[in-house]
Legacy VTK file of the C-alpha trace (Angstrom):
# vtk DataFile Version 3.0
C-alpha trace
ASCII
DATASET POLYDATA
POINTS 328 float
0.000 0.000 0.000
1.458 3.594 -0.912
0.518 6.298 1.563
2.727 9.159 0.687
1.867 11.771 -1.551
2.421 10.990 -5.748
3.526 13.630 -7.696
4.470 13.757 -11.531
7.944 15.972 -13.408
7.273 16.800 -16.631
10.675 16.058 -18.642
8.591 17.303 -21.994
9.787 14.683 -24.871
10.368 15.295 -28.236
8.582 12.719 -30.290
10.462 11.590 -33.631
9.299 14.245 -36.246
7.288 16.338 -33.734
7.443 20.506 -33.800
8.281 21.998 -30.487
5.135 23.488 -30.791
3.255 19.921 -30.495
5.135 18.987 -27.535
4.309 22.119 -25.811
0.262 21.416 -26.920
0.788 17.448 -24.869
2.486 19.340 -21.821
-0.455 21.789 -21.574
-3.162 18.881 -22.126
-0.863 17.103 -19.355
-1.103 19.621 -16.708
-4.917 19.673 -17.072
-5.263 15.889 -16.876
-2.994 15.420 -13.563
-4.652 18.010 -12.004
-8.261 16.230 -12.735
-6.177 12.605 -11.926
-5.469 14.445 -8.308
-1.751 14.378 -8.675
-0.228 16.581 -6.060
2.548 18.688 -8.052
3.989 18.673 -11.396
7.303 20.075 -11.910
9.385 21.311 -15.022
12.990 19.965 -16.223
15.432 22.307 -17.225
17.172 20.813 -20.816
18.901 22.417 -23.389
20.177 21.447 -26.670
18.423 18.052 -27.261
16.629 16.364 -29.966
14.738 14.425 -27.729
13.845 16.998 -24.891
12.207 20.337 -25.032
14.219 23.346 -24.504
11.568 25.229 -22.661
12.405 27.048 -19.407
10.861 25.455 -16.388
9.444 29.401 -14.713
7.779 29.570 -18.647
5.900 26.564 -18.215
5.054 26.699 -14.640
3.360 30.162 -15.617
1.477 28.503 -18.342
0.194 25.852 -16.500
-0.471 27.838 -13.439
-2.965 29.838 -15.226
-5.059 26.887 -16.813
-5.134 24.953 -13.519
-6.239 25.726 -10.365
-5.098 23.220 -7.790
-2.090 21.016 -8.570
1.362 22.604 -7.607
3.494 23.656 -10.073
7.262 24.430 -10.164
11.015 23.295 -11.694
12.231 19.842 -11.216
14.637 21.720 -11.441
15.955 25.111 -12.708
19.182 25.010 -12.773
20.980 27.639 -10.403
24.313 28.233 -12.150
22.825 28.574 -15.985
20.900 31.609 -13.770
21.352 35.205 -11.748
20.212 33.956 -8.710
17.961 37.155 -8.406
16.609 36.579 -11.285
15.157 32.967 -10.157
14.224 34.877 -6.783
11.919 37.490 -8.789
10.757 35.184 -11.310
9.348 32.187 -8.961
8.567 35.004 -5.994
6.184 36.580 -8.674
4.857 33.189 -9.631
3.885 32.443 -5.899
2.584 35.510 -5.400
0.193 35.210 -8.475
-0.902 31.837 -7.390
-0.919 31.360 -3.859
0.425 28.233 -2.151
0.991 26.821 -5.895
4.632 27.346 -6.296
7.650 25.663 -5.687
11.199 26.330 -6.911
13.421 23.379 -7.275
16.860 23.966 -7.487
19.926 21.989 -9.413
23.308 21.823 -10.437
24.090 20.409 -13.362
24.297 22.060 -17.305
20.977 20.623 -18.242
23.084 19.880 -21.446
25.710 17.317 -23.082
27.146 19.925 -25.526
30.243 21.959 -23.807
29.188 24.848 -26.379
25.887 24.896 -25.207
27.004 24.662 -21.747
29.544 27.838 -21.611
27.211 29.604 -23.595
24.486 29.435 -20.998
26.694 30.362 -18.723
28.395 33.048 -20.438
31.808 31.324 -21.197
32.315 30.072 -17.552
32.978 26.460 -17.291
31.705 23.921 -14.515
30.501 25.604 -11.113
32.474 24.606 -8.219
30.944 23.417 -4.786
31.582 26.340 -3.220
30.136 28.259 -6.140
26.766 26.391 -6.322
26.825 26.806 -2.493
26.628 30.460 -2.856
24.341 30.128 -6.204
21.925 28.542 -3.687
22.285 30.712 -0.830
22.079 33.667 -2.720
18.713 32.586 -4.380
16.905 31.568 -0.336
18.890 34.784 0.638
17.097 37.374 -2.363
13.583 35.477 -1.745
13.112 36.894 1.559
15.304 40.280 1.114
14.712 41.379 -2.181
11.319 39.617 -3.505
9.648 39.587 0.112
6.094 38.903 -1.280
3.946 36.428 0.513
3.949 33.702 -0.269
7.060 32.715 -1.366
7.371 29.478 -3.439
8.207 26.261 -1.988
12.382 25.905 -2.356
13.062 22.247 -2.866
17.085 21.319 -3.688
17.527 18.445 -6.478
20.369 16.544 -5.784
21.602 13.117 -7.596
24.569 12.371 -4.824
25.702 12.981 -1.156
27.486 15.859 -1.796
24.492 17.280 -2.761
22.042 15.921 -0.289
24.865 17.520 2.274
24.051 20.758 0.922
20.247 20.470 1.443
20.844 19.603 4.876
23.119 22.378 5.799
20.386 24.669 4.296
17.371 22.991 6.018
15.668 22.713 2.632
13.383 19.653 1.478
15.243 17.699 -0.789
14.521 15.923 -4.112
15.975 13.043 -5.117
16.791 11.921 -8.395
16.471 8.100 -8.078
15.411 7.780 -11.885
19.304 9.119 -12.362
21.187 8.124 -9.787
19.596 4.854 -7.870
22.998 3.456 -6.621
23.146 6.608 -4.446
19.478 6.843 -2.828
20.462 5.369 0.247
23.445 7.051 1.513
22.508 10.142 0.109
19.259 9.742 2.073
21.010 8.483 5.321
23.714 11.278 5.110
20.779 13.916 4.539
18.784 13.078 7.355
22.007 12.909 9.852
22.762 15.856 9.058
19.565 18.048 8.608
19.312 21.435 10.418
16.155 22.982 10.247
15.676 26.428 8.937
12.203 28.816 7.959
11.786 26.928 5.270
11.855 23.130 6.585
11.597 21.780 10.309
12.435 18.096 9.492
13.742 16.291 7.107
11.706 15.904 4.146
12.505 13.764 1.260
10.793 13.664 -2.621
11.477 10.369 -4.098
12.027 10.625 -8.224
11.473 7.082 -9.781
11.094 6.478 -13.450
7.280 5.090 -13.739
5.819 2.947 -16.658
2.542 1.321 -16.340
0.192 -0.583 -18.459
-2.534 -2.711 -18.484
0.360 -5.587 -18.606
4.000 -6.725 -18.334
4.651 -6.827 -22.078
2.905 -3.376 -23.179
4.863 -1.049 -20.209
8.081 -3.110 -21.879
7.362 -2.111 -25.262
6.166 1.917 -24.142
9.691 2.116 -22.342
11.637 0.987 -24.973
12.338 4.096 -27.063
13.893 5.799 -23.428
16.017 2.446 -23.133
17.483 3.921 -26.766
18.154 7.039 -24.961
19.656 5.992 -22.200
22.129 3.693 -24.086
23.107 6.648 -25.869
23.943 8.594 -23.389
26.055 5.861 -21.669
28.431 6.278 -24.891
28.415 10.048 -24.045
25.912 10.929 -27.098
23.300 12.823 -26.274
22.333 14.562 -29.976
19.834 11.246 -29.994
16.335 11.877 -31.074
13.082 10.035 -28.946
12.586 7.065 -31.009
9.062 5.278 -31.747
8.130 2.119 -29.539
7.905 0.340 -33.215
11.711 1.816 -33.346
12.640 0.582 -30.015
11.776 -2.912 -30.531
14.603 -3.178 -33.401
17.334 -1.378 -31.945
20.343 -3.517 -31.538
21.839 -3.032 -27.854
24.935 -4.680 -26.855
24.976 -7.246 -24.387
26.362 -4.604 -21.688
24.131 -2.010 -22.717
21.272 -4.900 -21.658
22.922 -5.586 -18.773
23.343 -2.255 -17.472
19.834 -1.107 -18.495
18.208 -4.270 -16.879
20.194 -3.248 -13.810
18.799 0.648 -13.682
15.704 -0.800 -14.876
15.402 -3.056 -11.573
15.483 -0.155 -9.071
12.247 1.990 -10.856
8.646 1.111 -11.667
7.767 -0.638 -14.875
5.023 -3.263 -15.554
1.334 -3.998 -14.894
-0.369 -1.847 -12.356
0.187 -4.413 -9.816
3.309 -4.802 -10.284
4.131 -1.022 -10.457
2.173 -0.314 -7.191
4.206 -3.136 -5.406
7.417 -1.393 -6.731
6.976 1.780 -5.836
5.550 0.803 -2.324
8.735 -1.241 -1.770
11.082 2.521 -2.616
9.059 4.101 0.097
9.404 1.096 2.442
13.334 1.051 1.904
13.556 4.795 1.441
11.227 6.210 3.865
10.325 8.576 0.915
7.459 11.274 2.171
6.324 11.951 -1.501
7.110 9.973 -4.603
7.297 11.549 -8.042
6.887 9.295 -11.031
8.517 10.305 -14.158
7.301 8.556 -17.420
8.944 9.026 -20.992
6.635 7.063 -23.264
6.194 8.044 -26.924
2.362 8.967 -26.712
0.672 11.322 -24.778
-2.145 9.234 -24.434
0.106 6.386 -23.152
1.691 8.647 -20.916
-1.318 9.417 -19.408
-2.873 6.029 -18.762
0.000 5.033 -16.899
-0.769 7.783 -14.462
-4.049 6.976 -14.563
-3.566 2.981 -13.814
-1.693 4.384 -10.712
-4.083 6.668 -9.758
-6.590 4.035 -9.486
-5.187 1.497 -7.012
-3.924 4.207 -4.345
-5.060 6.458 -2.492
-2.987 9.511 -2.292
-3.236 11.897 0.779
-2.602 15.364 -0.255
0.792 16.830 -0.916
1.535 18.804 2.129
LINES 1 329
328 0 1 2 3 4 5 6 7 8 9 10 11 12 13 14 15 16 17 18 19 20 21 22 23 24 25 26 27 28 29 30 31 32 33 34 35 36 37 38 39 40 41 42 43 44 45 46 47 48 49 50 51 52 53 54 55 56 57 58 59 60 61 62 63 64 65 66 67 68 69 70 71 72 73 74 75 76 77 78 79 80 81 82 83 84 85 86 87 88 89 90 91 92 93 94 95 96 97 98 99 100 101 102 103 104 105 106 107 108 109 110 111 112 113 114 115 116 117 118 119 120 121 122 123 124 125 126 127 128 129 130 131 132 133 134 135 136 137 138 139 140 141 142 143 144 145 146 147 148 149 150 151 152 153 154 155 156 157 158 159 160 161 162 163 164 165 166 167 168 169 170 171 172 173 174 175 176 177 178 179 180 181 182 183 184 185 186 187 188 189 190 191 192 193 194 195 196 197 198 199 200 201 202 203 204 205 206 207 208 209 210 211 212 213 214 215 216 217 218 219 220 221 222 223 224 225 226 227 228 229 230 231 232 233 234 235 236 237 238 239 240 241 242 243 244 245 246 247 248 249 250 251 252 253 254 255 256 257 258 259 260 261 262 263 264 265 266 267 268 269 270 271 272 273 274 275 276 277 278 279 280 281 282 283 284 285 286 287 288 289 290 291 292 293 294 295 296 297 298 299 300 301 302 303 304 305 306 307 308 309 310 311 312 313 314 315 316 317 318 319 320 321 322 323 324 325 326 327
């Protein structure tokens, strides 16, 4: 049985011959439809120069969706603090929570959001990778202009992304909620959890601990469908284990022909055993087991199927066998 909160990030995928503009159209028809479904929060990925993700700032399409819905949170999963002037996040999401009261949340990351080094320095103006101590202050700076600078009430929700310890340090030392990205990085949940939780000091903006749970969700009505709808993201991901990440989102009817390498099986079979995929039993079982092991407070599901349809009934299939309390 799942008791925690489910929420859904939005990672906006490119279909195979798609215009930007009919990606944007499915993310707009998704917000509407997880709201109705009773999904606590949706959140926005920050990407840039991809063929198979949509480069659309996460602050743009929180503001889109905030005016067409009227319940659901909505906020980045995550923005990406050194791509940003941290004032500039501060006055864009303090605006957004304003607008729409106790709707926004601001999750904050590190990385480039990008494979391509061009693309990289150019979003952040020729610098190169930020340093700890950098993103330290990139994060600080951001809580620190919320309250001084912005000062409306409300202010949005600040959430910290993290994918490793050194990161789930960081949200401790703040005493800020932390979100983490098990659908990257499962082989560092626990200890990253553990060392969060040792070391949490609570601050305005989080008492206790408080931990989001990402997990990469595919459900259908059985074994062999949720196989074939998370193929073309197995292409993807093998891809980007050889460092290539110019890949487009292929078709499931792609998917199924794709040659992977024995290792590339392997290590997708392994990543593969640590999320959500199957029938809606068996995806319910799953994800009960991650908060079990985790002690997750709120689970996110993330699900990069071809179709928005498809998409959609696998949120729906969850939907139907739990039932969520609200996302606090």
């Amino acid at each position: 049985m799942i008791t925690v909160p489910l929420s859904a990030l939005e990672v906006a995928m490119v279909q195979t011959g798609a215009r930007a503009e009919d990606t944007l159209r499915d993310t707009t028809e998704f917000a509407r439809r997880l709201e109705d479904l009773g999904y606590g929060r949706l959140w926005y990925a920050e990407h840039h120069h991809s063929p198979a993700i949509g480069a659309f700032p996460p602050v743009v399409l929180t503001a889109h969706a905030a005016a067409l819905t009227s319940s659901i949170r909505l906020g980045s999963g995550g923005v990406l603090a050194p791509n940003h002037a941290p004032i500039m996040l501060a006055e864009q999401f303090g605006t957004l929570a304003a607008l729409h009261a106790g709707r926004i949340d601001l999750g904050i990351g590190r990385g480039p959001g990008t494979f391509d080094d061009s693309t990289a320095r150019a979003l952040r103006r020729g610098a190169g990778p930020t340093t700890d101590d950098e993103y330290r202050d990139d994060v600080s700076s951001i809580l620190r202009f919320l309250v001084d600078e912005v000062a409306l009430d409300p202010l949005p929700e600040p959430w910290l992304l993290s994918s490793s310890t050194a990161g789930a340090a960081l949200a401790a030392e703040l005493g800020l909620p932390i979100a983490f990205a098990h659908h990257i990085r499962p082989d560092n949940t626990l200890a990253a959890l553990s060392h969060y939780r040792e070391r949490f000091s609570p601050s305005r903006w989080c008492e206790r601990p408080r931990v989001l749970l990402c997990v990469e969700t595919v459900c259908a009505e059985t074994e062999e469908e949720a196989a074939r709808l998370a193929g073309p993201m197995d292409v993807v991901k093998a891809a980007l284990l050889k460092g290539q990440g110019d890949i487009t989102f292929p078709t499931p009817e792609e998917a199924t022909t794709h040659p992977f390498t024995a290792e590339e099986a392997r290590t997708l079979a392994g990543f593969r055993a640590h999320q959500a995929l199957g029938s809606p039993e068996t995806v319910v079982k799953q994800l009960a087991t991650l908060v079990d092991v985790t002690g997750a407070d709120e689970l996110m599901l993330v699900t990069p199927v071809y179709v928005l349809a498809d998409r959609l009934r696998s949120y729906e299939l969850v939907k139907q066998r739990v039932m969520m309390p609200t996302a606090p």
